[in-house]
VEXDREN-2710 file (C-alpha; in Angstrom, 1 decimal):
% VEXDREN-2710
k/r/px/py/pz
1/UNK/0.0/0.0/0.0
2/UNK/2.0/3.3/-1.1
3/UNK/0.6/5.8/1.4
4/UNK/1.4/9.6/-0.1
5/UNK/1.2/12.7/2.6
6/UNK/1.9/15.6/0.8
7/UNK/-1.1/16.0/-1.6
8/UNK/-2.9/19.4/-0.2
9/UNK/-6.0/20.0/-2.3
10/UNK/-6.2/23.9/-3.0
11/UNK/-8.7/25.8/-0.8
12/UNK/-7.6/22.9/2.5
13/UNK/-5.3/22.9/5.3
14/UNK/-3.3/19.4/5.5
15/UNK/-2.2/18.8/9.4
16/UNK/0.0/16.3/11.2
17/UNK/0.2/16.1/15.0
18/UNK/3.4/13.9/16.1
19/UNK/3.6/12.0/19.5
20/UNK/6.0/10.1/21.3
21/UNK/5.9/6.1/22.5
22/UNK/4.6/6.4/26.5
23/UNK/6.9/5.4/28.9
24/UNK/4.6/3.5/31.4
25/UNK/1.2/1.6/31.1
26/UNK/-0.4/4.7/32.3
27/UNK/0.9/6.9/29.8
28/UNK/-0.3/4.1/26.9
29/UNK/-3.4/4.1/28.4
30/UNK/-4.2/7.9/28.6
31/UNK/-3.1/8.2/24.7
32/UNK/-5.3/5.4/24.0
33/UNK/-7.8/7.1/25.6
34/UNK/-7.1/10.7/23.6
35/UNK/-6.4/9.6/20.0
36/UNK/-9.6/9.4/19.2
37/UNK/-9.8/13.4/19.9
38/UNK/-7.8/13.6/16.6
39/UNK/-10.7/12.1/14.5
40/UNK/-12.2/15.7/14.1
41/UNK/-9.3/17.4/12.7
42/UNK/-8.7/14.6/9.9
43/UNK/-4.7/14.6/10.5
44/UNK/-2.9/13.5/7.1
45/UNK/-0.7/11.2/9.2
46/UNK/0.3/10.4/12.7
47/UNK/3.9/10.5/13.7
48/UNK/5.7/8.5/16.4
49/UNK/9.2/9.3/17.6
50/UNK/11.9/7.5/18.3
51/UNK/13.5/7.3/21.4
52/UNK/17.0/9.0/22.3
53/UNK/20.1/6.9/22.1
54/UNK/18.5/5.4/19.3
55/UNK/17.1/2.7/21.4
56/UNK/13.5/2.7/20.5
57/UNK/12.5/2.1/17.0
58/UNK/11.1/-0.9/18.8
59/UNK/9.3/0.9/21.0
60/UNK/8.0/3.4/17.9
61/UNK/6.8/0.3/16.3
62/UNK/4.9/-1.0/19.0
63/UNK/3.4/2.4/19.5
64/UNK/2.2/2.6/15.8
65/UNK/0.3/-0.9/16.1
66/UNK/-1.2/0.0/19.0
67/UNK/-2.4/3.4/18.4
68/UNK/-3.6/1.2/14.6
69/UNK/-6.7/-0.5/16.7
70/UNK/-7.8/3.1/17.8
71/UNK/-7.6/5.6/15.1
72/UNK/-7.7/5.6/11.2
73/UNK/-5.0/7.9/10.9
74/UNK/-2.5/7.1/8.5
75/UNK/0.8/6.3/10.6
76/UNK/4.1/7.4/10.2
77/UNK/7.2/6.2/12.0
78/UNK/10.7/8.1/13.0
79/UNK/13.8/5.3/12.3
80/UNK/17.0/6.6/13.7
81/UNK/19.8/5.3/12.6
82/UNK/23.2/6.6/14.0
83/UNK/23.2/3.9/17.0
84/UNK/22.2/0.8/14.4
85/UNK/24.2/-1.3/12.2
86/UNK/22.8/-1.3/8.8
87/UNK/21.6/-4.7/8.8
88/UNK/19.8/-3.7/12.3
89/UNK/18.1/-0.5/10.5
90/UNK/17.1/-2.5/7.3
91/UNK/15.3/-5.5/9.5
92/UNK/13.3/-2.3/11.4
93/UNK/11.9/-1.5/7.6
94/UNK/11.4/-4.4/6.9
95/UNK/9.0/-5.2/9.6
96/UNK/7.6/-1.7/8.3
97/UNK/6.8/-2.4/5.2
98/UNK/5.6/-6.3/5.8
99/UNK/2.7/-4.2/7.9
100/UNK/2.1/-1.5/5.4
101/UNK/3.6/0.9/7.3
102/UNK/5.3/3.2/4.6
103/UNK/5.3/6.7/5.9
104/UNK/9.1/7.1/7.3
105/UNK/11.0/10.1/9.3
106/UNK/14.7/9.3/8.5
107/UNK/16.7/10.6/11.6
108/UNK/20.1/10.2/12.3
109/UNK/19.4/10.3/15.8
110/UNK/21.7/9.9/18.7
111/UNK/24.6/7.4/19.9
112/UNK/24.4/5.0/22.6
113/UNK/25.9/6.1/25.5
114/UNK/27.9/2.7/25.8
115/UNK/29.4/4.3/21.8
116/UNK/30.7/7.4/22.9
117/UNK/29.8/10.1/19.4
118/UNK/30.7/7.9/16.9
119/UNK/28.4/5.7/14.6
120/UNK/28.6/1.8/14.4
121/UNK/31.0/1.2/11.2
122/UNK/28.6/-0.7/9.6
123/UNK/25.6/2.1/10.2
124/UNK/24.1/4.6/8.2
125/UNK/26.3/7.8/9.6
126/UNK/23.5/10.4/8.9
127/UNK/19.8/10.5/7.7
128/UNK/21.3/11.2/4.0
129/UNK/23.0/7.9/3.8
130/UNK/19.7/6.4/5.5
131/UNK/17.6/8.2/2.8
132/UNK/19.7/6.4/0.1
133/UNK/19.5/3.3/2.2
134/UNK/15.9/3.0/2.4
135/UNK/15.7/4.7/-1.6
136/UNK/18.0/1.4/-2.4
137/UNK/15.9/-1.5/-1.6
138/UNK/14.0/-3.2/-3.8
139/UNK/10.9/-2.0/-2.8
140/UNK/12.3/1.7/-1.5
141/UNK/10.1/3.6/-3.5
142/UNK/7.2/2.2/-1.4
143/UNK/7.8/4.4/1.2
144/UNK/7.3/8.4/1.7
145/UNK/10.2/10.2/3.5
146/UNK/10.6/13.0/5.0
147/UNK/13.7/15.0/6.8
148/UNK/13.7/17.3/9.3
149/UNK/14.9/20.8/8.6
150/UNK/16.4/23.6/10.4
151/UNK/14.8/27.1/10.0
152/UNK/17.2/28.3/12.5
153/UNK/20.4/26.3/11.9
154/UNK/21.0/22.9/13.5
155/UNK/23.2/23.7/16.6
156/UNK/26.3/21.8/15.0
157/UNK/26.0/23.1/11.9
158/UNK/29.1/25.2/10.7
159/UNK/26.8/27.8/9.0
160/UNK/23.5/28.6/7.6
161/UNK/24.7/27.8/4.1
162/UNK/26.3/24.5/5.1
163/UNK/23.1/23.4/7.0
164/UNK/21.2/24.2/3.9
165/UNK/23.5/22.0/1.4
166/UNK/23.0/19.3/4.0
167/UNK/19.8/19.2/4.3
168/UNK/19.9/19.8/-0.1
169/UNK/22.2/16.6/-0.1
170/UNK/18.8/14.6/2.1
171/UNK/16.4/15.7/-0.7
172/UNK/18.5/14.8/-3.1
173/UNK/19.2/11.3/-2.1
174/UNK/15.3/10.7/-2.1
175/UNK/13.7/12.8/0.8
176/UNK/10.2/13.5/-0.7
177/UNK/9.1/16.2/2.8
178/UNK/10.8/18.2/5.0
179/UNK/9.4/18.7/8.4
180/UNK/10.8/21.7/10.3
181/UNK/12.1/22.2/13.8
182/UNK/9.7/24.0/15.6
183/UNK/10.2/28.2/15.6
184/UNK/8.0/31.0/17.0
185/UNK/8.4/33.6/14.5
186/UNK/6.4/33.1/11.4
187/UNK/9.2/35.6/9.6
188/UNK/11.6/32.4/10.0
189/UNK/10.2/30.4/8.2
190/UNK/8.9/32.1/5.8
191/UNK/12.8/33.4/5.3
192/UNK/13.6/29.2/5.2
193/UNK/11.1/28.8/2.7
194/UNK/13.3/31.6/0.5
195/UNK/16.1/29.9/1.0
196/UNK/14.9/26.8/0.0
197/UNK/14.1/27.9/-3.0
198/UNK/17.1/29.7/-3.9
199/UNK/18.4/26.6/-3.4
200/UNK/16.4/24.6/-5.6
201/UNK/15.4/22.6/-2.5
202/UNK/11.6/21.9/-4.3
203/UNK/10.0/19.3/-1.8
204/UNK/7.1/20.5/0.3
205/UNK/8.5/22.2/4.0
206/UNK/6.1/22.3/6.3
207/UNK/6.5/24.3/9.3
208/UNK/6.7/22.4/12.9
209/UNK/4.1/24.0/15.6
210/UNK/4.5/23.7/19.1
211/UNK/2.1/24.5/21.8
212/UNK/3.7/25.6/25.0
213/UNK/1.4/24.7/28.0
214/UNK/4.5/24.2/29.6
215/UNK/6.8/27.0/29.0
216/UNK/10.1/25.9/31.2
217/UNK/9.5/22.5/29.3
218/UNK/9.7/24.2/26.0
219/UNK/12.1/26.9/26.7
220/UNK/14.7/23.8/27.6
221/UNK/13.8/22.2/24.2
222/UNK/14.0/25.5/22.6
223/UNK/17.9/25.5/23.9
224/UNK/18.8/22.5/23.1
225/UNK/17.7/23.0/19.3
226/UNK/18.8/26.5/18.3
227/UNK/15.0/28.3/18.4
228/UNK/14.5/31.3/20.1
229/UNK/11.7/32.3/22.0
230/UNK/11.2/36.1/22.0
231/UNK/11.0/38.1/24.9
232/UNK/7.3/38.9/24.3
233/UNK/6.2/35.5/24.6
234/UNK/8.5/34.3/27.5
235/UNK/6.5/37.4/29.5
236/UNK/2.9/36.4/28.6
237/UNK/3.7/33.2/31.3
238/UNK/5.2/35.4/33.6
239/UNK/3.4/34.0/36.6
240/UNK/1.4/31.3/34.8
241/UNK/0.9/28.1/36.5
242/UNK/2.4/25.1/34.4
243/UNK/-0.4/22.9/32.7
244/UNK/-3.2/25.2/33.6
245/UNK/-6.0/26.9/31.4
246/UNK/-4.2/29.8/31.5
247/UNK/-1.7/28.3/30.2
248/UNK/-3.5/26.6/27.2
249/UNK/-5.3/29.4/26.8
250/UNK/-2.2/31.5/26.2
251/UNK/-0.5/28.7/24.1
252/UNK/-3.3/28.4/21.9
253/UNK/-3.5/31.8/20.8
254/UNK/0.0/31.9/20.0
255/UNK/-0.2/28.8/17.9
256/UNK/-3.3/30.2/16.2
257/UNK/-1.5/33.7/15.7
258/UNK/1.7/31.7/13.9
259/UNK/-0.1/29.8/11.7
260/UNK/-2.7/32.4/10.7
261/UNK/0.6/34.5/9.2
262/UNK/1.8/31.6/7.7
263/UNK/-1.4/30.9/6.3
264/UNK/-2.1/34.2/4.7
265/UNK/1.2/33.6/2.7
266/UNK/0.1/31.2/1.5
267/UNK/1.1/27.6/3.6
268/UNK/-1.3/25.1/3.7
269/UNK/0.6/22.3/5.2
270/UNK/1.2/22.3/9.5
271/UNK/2.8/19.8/11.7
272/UNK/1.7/20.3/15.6
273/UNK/4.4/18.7/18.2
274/UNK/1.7/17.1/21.0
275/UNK/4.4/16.1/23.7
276/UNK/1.1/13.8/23.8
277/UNK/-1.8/16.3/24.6
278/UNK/-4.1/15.3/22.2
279/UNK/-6.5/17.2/24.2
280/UNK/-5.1/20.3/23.5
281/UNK/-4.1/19.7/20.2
282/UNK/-7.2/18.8/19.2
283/UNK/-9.2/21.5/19.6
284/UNK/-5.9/24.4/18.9
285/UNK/-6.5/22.4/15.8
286/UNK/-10.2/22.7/15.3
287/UNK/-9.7/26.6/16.1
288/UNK/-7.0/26.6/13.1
289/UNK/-9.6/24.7/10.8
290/UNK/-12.3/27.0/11.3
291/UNK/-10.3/30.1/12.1
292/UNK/-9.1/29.2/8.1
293/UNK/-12.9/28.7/7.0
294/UNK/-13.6/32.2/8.1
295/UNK/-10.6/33.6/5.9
296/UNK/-11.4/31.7/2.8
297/UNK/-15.2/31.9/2.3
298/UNK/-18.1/30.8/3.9
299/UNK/-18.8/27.3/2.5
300/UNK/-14.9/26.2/2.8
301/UNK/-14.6/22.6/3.6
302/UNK/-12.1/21.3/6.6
303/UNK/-11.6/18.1/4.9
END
């Protein structure tokens, strides 16, 4: 089953909303319990992440086929590859594609912490030599991939211009998407989008949303991956209480305010990062869906 993610009929929005594999029998059980919130928004695709260290494209597996029982949702999986020996990465797609699962995130990911920063010698070293690996088998052009991308520079990159060739390097060796690090200025990525197309980077880039309910959570993540959060925003949860409606409220409208610029020139394509409140992404979602409506005309059609 060849499963494509990128067609966007003109006139729609096209969401995906990404989540990551629970930790405890709890946490399973309280997704369970939320995926179905993400029946009203139609999401072109459901991602699952892969865990750090490169230990859990197991786990991401597992996830997808159990999360399969509750939702309709096209699925897609994140494969990291950097802590895997080839052989290891290409018995993880095959298991994929014996269960139709053909929507894949290629990652580099990170080392084991028993392998110091260097890759297996017999591993894909980055998510371009993963790319050609999954492009290579015989049935490689089963499967839809996307990359992740950068609007503010990966942290180790050497420059904005080598970060760019890099990622030009991914599409070229077979990426057909490139899903962005999450941002908070709209400006950036419209400004990635230029540079994109400067140079001749022509796959869809869809820009990576994240709602921050909880801001020191996100202003961490924020560090660790080179996106800055302006002043204004880190003052609206000046004395906001972690988790509350406050909170949501505040993150909401922010989310709603990014994607409304990005919108009016002219994306149609969004991908929400959860950290697994469906709840909350749901209905930002459903705001952004009608919120879009009401800009368009009056008889526009969510799905």
């Amino acid at each position: 089953m060849d499963i494509k993610t990128t067609e966007v009929r003109e006139g729609t929005l096209s969401l995906s909303v990404e989540l990551s594999p629970p930790k405890t029998d709890a946490g399973l059980q309280n997704l369970q319990t939320q995926i179905s919130l993400l029946d009203t928004i139609n999401p072109r695709t459901i991602c699952v992440t892969s865990g750090a260290g490169g230990t859990d494209n197991i786990q991401t597996f597992s996830t997808i086929k159990h999360l399969e029982k509750y939702t309709s949702a096209p699925p897609t999986a994140h494969l990291t590859c950097v802590a895997n020996t080839k052989s290891e990465t290409q018995k993880t797609l095959d298991q994929y594609s014996k269960e139709d699962i053909c929507n894949i995130v290629a990652l580099r990911g990170d080392p084991k912490e028993t392998s110091g920063t260097s890759a297996p010698p017999n591993g894909y070293a980055n998510a371009a030599e993963l790319v050609r690996g999954i492009r290579d088998r015989q049935d490689g052009n089963r499967f839809h991939i996307s990359v992740a991308g950068y609007p503010e520079i990966h942290p180790k990159a050497k420059s904005k211009k080598a970060d760019i060739e890099s990622l030009k390097v991914k599409v070229g060796e077979g990426a057909d998407l490139i899903l962005s690090q999450f941002f908070f200025d709209p400006t950036i990525f419209l400004s990635f989008l230029e540079d994109l197309n400067k140079s001749r980077i022509d796959v869809p880039a869809v820009p990576g949303i994240i709602l921050i309910s909880d801001f020191p959570r996100i202003r961490n993540f924020a560090a660790k991956c080179g996106a800055n959060i302006p002043d204004w925003i880190s003052n609206r949860f000046t004395d906001t209480e972690i988790g509350s409606e406050s909170a949501n409220a505040i993150a909401e409208e922010l989310a709603l305010q990014q994607c409304t610029t990005l919108i009016e020139n002219g994306v149609q394509m969004f991908h929400f990062f959860t950290l697994n409140r469906l709840d909350l992404t749901a209905r930002t979602c459903e705001s952004l869906l009608n919120e879009f409506c009401s800009l368009k005309a009056p008889n526009c059609k969510n799905s």
